[in-house]
Biopython code that builds the backbone (N, CA, C, O; Angstrom):
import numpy as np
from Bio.PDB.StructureBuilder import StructureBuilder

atoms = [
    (1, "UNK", "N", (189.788, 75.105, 34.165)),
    (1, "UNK", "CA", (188.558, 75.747, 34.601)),
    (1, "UNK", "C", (187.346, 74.886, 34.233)),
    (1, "UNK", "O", (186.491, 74.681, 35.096)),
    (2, "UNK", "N", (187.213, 74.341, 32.938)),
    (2, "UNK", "CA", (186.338, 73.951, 32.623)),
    (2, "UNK", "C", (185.647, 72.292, 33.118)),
    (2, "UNK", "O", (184.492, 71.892, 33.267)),
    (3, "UNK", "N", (187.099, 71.591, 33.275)),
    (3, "UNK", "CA", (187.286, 70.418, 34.015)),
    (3, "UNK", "C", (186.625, 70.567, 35.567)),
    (3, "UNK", "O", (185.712, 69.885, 36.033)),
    (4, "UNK", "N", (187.339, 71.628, 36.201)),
    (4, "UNK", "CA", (186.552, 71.842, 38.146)),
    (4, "UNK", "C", (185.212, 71.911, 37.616)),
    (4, "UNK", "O", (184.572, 70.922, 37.972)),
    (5, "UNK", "N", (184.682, 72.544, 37.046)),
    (5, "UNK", "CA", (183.386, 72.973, 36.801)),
    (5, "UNK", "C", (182.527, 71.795, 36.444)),
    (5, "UNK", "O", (181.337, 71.838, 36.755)),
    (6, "UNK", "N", (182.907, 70.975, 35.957)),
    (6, "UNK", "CA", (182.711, 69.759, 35.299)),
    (6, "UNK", "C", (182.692, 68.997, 36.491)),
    (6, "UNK", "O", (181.501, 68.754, 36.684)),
    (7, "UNK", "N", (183.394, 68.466, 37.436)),
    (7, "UNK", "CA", (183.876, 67.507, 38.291)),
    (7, "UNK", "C", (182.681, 68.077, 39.666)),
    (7, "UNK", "O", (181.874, 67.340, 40.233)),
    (8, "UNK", "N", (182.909, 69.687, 39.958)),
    (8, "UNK", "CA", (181.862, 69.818, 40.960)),
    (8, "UNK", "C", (180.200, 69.736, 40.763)),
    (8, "UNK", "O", (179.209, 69.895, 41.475)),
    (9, "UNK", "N", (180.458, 69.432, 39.530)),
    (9, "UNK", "CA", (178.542, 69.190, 39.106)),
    (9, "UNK", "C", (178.385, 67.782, 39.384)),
    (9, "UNK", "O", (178.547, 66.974, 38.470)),
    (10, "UNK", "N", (178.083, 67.398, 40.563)),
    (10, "UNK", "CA", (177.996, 65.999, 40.763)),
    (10, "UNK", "C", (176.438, 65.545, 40.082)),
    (10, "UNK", "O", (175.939, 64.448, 40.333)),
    (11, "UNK", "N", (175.884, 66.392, 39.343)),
    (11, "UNK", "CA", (174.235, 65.843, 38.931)),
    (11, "UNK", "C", (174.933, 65.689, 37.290)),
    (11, "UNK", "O", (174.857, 66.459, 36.333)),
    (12, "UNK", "N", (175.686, 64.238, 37.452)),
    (12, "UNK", "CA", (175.937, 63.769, 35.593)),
    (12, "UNK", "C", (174.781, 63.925, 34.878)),
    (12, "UNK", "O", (174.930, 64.158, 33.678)),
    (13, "UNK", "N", (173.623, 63.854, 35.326)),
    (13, "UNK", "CA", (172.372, 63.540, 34.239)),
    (13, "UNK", "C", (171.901, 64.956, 34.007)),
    (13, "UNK", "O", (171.066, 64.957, 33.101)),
    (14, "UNK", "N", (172.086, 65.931, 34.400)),
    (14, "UNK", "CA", (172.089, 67.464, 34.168)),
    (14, "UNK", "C", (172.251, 67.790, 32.781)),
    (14, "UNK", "O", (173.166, 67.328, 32.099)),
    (15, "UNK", "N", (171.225, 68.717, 32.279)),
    (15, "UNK", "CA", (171.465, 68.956, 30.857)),
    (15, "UNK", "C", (172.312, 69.497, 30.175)),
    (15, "UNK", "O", (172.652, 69.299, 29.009)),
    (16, "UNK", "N", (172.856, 70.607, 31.372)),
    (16, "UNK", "CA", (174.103, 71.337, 30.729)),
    (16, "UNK", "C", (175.110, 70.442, 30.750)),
    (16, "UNK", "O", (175.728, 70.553, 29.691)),
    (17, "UNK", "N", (175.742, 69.309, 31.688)),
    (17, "UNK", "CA", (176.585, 68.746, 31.263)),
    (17, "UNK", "C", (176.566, 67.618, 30.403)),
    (17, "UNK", "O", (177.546, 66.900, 30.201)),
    (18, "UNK", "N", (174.909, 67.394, 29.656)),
    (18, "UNK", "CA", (175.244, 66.109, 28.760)),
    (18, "UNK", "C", (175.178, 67.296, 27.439)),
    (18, "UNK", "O", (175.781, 66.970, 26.416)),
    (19, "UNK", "N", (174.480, 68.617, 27.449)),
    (19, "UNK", "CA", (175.211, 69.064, 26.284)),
    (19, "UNK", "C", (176.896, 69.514, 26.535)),
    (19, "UNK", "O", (177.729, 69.360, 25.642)),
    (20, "UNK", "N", (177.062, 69.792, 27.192)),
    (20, "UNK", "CA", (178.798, 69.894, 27.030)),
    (20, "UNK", "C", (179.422, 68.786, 26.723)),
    (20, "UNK", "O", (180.186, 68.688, 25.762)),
    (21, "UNK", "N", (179.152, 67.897, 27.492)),
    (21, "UNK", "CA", (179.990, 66.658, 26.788)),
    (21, "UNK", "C", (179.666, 66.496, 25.577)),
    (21, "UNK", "O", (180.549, 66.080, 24.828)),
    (22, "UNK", "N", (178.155, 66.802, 24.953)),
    (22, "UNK", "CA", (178.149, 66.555, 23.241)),
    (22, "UNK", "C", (178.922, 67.270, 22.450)),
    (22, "UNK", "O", (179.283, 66.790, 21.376)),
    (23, "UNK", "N", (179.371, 68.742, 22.903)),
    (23, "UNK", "CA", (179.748, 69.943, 22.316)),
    (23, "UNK", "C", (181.148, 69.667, 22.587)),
    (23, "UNK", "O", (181.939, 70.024, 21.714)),
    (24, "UNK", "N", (181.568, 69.151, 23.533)),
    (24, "UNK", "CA", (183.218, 68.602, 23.251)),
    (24, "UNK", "C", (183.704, 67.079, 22.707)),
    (24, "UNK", "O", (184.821, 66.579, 22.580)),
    (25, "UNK", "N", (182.361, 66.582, 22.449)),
    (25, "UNK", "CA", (182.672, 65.307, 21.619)),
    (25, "UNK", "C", (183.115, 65.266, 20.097)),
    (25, "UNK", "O", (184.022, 64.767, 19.431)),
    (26, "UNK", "N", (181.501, 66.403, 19.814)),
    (26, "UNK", "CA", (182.216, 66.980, 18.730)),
    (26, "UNK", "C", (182.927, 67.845, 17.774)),
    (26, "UNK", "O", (183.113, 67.961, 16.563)),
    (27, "UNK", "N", (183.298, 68.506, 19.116)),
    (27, "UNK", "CA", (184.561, 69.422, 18.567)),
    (27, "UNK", "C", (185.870, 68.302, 18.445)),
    (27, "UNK", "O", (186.688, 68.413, 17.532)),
    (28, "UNK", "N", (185.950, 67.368, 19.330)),
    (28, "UNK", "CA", (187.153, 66.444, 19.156)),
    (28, "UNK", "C", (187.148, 65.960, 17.737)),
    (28, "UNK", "O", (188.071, 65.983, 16.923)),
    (29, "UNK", "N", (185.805, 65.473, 17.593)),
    (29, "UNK", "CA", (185.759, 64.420, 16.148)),
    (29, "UNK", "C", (186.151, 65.371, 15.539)),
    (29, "UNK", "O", (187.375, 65.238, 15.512)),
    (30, "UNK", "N", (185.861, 66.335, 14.982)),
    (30, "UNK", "CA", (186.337, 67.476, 14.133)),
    (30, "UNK", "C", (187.606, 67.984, 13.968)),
    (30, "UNK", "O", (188.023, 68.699, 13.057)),
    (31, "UNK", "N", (188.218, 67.523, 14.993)),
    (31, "UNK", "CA", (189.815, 68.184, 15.117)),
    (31, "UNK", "C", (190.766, 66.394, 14.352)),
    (31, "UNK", "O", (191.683, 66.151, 13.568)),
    (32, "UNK", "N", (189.908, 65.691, 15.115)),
    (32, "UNK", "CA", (190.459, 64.302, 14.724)),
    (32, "UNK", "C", (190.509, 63.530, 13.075)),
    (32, "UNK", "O", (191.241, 62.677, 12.574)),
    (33, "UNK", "N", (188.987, 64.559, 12.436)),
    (33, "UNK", "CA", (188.915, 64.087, 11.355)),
    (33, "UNK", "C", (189.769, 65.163, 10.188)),
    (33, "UNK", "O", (190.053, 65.276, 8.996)),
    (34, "UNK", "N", (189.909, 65.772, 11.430)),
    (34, "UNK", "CA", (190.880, 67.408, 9.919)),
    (34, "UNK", "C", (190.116, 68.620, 9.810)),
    (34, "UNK", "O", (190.624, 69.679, 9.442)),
    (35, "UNK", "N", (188.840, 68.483, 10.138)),
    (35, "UNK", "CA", (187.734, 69.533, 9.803)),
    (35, "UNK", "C", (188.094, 70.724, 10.191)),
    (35, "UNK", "O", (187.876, 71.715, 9.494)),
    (36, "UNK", "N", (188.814, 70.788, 11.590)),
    (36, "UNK", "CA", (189.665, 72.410, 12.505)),
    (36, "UNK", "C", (190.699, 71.770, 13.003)),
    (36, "UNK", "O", (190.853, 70.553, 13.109)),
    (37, "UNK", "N", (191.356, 72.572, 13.285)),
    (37, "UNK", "CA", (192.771, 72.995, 13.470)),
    (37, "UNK", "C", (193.023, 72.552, 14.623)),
    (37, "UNK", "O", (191.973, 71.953, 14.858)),
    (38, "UNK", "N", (193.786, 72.390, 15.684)),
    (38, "UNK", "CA", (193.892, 72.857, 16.942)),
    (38, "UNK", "C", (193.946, 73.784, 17.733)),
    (38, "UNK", "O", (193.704, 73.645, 18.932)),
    (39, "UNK", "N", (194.288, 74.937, 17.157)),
    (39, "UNK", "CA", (194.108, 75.795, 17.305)),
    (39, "UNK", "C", (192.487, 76.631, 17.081)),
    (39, "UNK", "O", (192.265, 77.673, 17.697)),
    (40, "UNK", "N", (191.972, 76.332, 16.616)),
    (40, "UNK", "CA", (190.353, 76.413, 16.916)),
    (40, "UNK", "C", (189.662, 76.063, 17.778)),
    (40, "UNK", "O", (188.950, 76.768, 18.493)),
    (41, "UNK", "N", (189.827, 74.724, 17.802)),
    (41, "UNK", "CA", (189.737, 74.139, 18.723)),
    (41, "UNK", "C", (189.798, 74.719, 20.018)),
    (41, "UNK", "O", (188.758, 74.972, 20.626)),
    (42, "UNK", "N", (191.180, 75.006, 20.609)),
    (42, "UNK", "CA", (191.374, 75.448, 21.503)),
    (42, "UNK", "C", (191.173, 77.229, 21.959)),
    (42, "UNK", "O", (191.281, 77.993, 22.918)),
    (43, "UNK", "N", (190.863, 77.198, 20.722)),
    (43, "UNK", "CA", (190.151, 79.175, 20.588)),
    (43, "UNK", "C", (188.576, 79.008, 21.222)),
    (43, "UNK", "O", (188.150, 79.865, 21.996)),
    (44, "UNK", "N", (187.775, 77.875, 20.844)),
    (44, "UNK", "CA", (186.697, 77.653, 20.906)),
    (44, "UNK", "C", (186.731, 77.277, 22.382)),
    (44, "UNK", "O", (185.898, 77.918, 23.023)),
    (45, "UNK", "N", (187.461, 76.413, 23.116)),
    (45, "UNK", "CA", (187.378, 75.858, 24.310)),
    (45, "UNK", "C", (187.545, 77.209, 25.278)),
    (45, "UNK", "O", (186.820, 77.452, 26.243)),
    (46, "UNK", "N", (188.652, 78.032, 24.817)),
    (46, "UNK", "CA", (188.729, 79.105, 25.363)),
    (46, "UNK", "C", (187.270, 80.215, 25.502)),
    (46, "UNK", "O", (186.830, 80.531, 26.607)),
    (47, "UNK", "N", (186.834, 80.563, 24.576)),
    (47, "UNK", "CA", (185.490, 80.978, 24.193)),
    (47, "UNK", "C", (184.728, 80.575, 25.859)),
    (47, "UNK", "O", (184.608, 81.221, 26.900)),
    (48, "UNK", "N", (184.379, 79.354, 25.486)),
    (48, "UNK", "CA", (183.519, 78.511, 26.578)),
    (48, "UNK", "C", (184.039, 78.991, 28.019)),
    (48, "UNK", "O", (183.389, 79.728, 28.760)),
    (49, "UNK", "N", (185.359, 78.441, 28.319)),
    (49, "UNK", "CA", (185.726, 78.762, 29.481)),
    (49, "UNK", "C", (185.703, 80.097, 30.358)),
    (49, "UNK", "O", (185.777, 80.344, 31.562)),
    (50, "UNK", "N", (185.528, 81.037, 28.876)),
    (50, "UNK", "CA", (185.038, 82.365, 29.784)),
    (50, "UNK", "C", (184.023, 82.784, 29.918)),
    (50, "UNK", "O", (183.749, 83.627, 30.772)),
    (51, "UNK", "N", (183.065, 82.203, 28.950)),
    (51, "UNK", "CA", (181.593, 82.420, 29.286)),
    (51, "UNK", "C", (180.788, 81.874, 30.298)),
    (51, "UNK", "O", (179.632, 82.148, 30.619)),
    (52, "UNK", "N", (181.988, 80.643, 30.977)),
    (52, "UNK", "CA", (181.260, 79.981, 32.153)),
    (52, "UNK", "C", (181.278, 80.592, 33.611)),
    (52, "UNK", "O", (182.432, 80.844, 33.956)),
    (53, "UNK", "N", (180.663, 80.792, 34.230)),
    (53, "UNK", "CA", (180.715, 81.597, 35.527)),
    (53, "UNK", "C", (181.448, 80.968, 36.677)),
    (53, "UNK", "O", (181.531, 81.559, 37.754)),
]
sb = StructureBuilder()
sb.init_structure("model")
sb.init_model(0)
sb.init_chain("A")
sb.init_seg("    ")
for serial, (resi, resn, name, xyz) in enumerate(atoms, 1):
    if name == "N":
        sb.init_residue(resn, " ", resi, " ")
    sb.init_atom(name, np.array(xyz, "f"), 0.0, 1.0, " ", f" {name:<3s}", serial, name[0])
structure = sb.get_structure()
């Protein structure tokens, strides 16, 4: 879901998608450095994906 949504916003320089890409940059670093789980992670991504219209 979150990917189509992503891909049909053809305006990259759009604010919502340079904060999303920040907000999944650093949720990655965080999962990568130990900080959350994967499962958070993916609780959190979930979160997002339903709040998006």
């Amino acid at each position: 879901h979150l990917c189509r949504i992503l891909s049909e916003n053809k305006s990259h320089d759009s604010s919502t998608y340079r904060d999303f890409q920040q907000a999944l940059y650093e949720l990655s670093y965080h999962v990568i450095k130990g900080n959350l789980k994967h499962e958070q992670a993916s609780s959190v991504l979930n979160d997002i994906s339903v709040r998006i219209p």
